[in-house]
C-alpha positions in Angstrom: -15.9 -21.5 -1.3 -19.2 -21.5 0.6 -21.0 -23.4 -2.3 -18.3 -25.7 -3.1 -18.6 -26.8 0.9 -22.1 -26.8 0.7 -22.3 -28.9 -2.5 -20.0 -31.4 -0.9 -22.1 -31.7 2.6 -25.3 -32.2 0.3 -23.4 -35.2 -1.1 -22.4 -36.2 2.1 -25.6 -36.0 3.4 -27.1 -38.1 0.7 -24.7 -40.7 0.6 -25.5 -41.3 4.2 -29.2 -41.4 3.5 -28.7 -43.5 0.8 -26.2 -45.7 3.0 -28.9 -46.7 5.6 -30.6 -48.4 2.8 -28.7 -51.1 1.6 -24.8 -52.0 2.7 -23.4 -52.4 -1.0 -24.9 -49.3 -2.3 -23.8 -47.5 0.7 -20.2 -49.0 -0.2 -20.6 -47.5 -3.4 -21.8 -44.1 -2.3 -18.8 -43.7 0.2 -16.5 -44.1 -2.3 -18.4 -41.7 -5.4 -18.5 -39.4 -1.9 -14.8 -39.7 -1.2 -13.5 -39.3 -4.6 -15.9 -36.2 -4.8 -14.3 -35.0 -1.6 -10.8 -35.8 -3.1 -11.8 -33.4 -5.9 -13.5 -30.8 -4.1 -10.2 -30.7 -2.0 -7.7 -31.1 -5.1 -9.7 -28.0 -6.5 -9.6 -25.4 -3.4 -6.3 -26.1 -3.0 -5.1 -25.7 -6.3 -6.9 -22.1 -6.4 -5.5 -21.4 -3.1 -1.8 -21.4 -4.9 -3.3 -19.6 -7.7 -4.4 -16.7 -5.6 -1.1 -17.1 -3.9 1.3 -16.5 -6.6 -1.7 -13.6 -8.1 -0.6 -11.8 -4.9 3.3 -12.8 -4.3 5.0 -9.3 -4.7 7.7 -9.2 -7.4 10.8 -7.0 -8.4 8.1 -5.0 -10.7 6.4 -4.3 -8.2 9.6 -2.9 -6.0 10.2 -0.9 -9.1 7.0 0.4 -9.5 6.7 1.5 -5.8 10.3 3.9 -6.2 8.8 5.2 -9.6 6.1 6.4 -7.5 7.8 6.9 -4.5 10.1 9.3 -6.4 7.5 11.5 -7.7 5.3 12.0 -4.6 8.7 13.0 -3.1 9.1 15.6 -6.1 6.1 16.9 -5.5 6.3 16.8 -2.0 9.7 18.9 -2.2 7.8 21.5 -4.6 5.2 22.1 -1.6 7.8 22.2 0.9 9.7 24.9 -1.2 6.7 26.7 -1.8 5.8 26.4 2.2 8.8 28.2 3.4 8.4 31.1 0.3 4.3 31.6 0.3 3.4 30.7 4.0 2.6 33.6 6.1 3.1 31.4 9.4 6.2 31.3 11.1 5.5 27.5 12.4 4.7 26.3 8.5 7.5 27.9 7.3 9.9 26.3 9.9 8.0 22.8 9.4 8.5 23.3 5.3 12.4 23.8 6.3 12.8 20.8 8.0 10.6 18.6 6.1 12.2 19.3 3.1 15.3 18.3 4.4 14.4 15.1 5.1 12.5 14.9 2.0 15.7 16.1 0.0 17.5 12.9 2.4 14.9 10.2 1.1 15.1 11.5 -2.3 18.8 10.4 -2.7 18.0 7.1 -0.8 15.5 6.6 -3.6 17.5 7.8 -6.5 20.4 5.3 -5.1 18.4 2.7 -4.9 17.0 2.8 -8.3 20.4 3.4 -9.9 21.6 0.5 -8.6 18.5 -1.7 -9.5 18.1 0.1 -12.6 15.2 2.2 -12.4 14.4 4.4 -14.3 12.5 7.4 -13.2 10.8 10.5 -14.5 10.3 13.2 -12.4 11.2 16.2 -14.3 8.8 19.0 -14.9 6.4 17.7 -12.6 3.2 19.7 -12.2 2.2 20.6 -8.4 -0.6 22.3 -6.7 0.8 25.6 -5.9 -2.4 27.5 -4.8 -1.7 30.7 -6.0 -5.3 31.2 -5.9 -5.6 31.2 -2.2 -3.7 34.0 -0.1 -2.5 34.3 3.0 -4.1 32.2 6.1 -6.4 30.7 3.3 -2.9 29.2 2.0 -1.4 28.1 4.7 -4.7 26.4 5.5 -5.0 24.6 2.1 -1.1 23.5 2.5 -1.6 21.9 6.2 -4.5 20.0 4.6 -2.9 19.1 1.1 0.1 18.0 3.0 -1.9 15.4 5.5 -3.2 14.0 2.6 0.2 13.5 1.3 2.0 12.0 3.6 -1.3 9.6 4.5 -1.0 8.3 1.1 2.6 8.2 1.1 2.7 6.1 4.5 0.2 4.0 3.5 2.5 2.4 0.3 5.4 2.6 2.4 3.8 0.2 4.6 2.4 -2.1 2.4 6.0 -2.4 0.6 7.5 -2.9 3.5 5.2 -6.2 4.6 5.5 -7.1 1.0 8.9 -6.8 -0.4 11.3 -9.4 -0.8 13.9 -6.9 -1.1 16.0 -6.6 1.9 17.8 -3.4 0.6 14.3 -1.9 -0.1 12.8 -3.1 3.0 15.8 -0.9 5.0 15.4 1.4 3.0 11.4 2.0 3.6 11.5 0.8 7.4 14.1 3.9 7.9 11.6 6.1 6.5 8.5 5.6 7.9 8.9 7.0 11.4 10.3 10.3 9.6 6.9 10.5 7.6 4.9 9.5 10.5 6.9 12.2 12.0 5.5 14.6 8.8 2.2 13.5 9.3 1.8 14.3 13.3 3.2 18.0 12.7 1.3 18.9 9.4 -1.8 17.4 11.5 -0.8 20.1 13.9 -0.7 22.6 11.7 -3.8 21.4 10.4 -5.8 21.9 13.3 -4.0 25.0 14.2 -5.6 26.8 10.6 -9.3 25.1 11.0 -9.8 26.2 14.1 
């Protein structure tokens, strides 16, 4: 973009040198200038509506965000199960409890959604960090971490699909969502500083 502006003050600037030399070739260079100009414009524009339409968001790309959305949540539901049976602290295991009730909420909302669009979804035998290496605090550590990265990622798509979607029934959907993720993300911070202290 810079060159093609830079090329076209160049001609600009010689046609105007050019100009104070003689009226008729100066007639001559305005107009080779302004059709140059004309062309110059013609061309930004056009790959203006080129990038435009590169990044319009589609119905694919609605159907590639529950795909995903779906398994995070899978996942996320494995951890959460796994949080209220292997964590040794009372808060995690009360935080796992009601996360994975809202988790076990948004799944349907997600499986709904794609039903009725069509989607379809794989999340069966999904595999999922369990840490059955770590014990203990270690765990519960390792979980309050695993699970702020989760839910950073997972707010992070939310938000872009909900600026980007032309889907009113997804956009609901998402925008209903995200404060209950936030609302993921502030405790399992919490619990995160609570184990790395």
């Amino acid at each position: 973009m810079k060159k093609i502006l830079l090329a076209s003050s160049l001609a600009m600037a010689g046609a105007l040198f050019l100009a104070s030399c003689d009226s008729s070739t100066s007639e001559k260079i305005e107009e080779k200038a302004d059709t140059i100009g004309s062309k110059i414009d013609a061309a930004v524009d056009n790959m203006g509506n080129r990038l435009d339409s590169m990044n319009k968001h589609d119905a694919e790309d609605d159907a590639d965000f529950v795909k995903d959305a779906m398994k995070s949540n899978t996942m996320e539901l494995h951890m959460l199960a796994d949080g209220k049976s292997k964590g040794t602290d009372a808060e995690l295991k009360s935080a796992a409890k009601k996360m994975e009730a809202d988790h076990k909420k948004l799944g349907a909302d997600l499986k709904a959604y794609a039903a009725k669009k069509n989607i379809a979804a794989d999340t069966a035998d999904m595999d999922h960090a369990s840490h059955d290496d770590a014990k203990g605090a270690d765990w519960d550590k390792k979980w309050a971490n695993d699970m702020v990265d989760d839910h950073e990622h997972d707010i992070k798509k939310f938000e872009d699909v909900e600026k980007e979607t032309q889907d009113a029934e997804l956009k609901a959907m998402v925008s209903k969502a995200l404060p209950v993720l936030r609302e993921h993300l502030e405790t399992s911070k919490k619990l995160q500083q609570k184990f790395n202290k």
